[in-house]
N, C-alpha and C positions, 0 to 999 in steps of 0.2 A: 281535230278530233279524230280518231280511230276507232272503229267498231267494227266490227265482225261479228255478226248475230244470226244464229240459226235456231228457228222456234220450231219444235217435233210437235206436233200434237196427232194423235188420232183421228177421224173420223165418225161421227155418230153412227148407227147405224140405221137407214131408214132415212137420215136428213137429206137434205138435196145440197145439189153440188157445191153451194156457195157455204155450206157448212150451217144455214141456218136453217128452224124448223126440227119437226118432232123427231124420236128416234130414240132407241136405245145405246146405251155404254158400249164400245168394242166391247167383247169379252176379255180380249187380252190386255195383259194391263202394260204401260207403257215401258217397265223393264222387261217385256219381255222380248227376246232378238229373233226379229224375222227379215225378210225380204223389205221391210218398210222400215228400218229399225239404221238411222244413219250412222256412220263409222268416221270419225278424224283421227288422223295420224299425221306425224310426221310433219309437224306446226312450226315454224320460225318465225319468229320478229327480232329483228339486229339492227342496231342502231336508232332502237326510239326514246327520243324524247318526250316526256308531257310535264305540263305545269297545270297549275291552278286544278288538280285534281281531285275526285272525292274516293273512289276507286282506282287503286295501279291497276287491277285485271281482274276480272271472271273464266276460268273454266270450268266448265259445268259440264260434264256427261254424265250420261245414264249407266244406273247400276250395270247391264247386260252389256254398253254401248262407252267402254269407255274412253276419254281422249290422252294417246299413247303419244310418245315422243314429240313433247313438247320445248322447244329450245327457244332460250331467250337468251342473248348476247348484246352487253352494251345497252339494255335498258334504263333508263330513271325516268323516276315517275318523283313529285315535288307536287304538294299539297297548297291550299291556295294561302297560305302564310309560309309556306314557303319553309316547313318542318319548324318551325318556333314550336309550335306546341304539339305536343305529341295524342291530344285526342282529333286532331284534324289531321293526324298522317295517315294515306291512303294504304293503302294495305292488298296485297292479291288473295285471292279469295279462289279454290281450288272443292271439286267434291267429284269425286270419280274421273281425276285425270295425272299424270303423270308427266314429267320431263325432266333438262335438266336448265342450269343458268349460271351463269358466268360473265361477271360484273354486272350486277343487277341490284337497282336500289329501289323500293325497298327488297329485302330477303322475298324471293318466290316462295311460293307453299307446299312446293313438291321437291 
């Protein structure tokens, strides 16, 4: 399995440190780009294989924060039949990110 997972969230304000407990909304809302606001660039994965997949890939950045130069080379990704049927083929899933791909099954979304 392969993952790479980076979860943003805010801070209450007022909560204590372990994030639980009373407190009001940040004011700022989470597209907005500050000093706490993370930044990816410049992403490679080459040469991977996966099978029995329900997802080829997620990239997910934020409107303000988006994920730039993303290269994929020599990917396949194969569903758990194995592409027989095409409502169980995985599919990458893209929303505020960019790259490029070269031999890559399925077709990336950027």
């Amino acid at each position: 399995r392969f993952a790479m997972d980076y979860t943003y969230r805010r801070r209450r304000l007022g909560a204590s440190e372990d994030g639980k407990g009373e407190g009001e909304v940040d004011a700022k809302s989470v597209g907005d780009d500050d000093e706490t606001t993370p930044h990816f660039r410049n992403l490679s994965v080459i040469n991977l294989t996966a099978t029995r997949a329900v997802v080829a890939g997620t990239f997910a950045g934020l409107p303000a924060s988006q994920i730039e130069g993303v290269e994929l080379v020599d990917v396949a990704v194969t569903g758990e039949d194995g592409w027989e049927s095409t409502s169980h083929q995985p599919q990458f899933r893209c929303k505020n990110a960019s790259g490029t791909a070269l031999r890559t099954v399925p077709d990336a979304c950027f």
